[in-house]
C-alpha positions in Angstrom: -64.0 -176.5 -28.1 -60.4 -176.0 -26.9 -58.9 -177.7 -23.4 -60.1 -176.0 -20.4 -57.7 -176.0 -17.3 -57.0 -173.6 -14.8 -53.9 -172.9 -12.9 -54.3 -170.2 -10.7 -52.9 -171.5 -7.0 -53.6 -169.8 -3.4 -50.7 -170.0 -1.7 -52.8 -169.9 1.5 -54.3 -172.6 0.9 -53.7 -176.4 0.5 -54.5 -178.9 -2.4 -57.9 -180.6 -2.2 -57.1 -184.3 -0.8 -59.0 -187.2 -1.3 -60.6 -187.3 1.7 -61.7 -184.0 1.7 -63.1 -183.7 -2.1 -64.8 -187.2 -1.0 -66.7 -185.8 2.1 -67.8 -182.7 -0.4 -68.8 -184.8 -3.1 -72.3 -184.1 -3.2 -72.1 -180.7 -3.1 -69.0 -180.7 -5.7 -71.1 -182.4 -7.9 -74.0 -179.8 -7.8 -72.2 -176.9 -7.8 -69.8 -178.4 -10.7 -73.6 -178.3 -12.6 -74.4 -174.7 -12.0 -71.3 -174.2 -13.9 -72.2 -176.7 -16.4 -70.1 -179.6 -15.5 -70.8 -183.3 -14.7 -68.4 -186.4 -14.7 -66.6 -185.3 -12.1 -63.3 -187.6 -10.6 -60.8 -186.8 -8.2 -57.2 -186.9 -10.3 -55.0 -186.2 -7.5 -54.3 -183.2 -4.6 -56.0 -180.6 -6.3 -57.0 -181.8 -9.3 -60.3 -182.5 -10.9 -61.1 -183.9 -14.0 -64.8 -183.0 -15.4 -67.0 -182.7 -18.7 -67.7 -179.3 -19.7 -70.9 -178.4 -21.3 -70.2 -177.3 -25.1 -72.1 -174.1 -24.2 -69.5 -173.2 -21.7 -66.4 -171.4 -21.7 -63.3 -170.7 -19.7 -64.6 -168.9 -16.7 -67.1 -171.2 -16.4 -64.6 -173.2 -15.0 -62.7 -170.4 -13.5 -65.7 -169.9 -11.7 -66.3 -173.4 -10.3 -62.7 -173.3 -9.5 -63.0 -170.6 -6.7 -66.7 -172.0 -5.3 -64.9 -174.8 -5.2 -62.3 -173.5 -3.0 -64.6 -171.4 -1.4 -66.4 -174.6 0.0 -63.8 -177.1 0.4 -61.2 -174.0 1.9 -58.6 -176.0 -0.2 -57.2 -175.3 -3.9 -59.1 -177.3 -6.4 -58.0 -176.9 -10.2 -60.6 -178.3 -12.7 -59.3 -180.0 -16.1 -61.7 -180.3 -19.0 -61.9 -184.2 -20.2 -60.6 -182.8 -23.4 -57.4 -182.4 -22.1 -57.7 -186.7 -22.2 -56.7 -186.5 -26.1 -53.4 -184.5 -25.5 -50.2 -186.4 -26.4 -48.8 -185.7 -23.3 -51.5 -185.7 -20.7 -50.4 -186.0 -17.3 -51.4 -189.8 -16.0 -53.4 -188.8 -13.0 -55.5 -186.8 -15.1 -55.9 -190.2 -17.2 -56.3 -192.3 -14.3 -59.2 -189.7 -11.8 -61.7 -191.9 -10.3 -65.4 -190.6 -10.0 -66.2 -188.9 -7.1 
């Protein structure tokens, strides 16, 4: 399964903080498994790391990304944890904490 990320940015809208992913992180984490994905962690503004299901695809995620923003009325972008076993992954993707 290739590396799932998505980059489409509202320009309305601002990055997903901490604070604001944290006070949604029960329903992040349920509506991240409709979608099929679990592990959730915050990354940075905006950024999620998760584990996609193997049975999923791209707009899966493309699909959690905006329900996501939908609920948080803040841009989220979600990165597959395969992107972990990239040469040059970005370190706050390496370093996301659990929601």
């Amino acid at each position: 399964m290739k590396p799932m990320t998505t980059t489409h940015v509202d320009p309305d809208l601002p990055p997903a903080d901490h604070a604001r992913i944290s006070a949604h992180s029960e329903q992040l984490q349920a509506l991240a498994a409709e979608y099929g994905i679990s592990a959730l962690r915050f990354a940075s503004p905006g950024r999620l790391v998760g584990h996609v299901a193997e049975d999923r695809d791209f707009l899966d995620v493309v699909d959690f990304d905006l329900a996501a923003k939908d609920l948080l009325g803040a841009h989220v972008s979600l990165f597959s944890d395969a992107v972990l076993t990239k040469a040059n992954v970005s370190p706050d993707l390496v370093a996301a904490q659990p929601l």
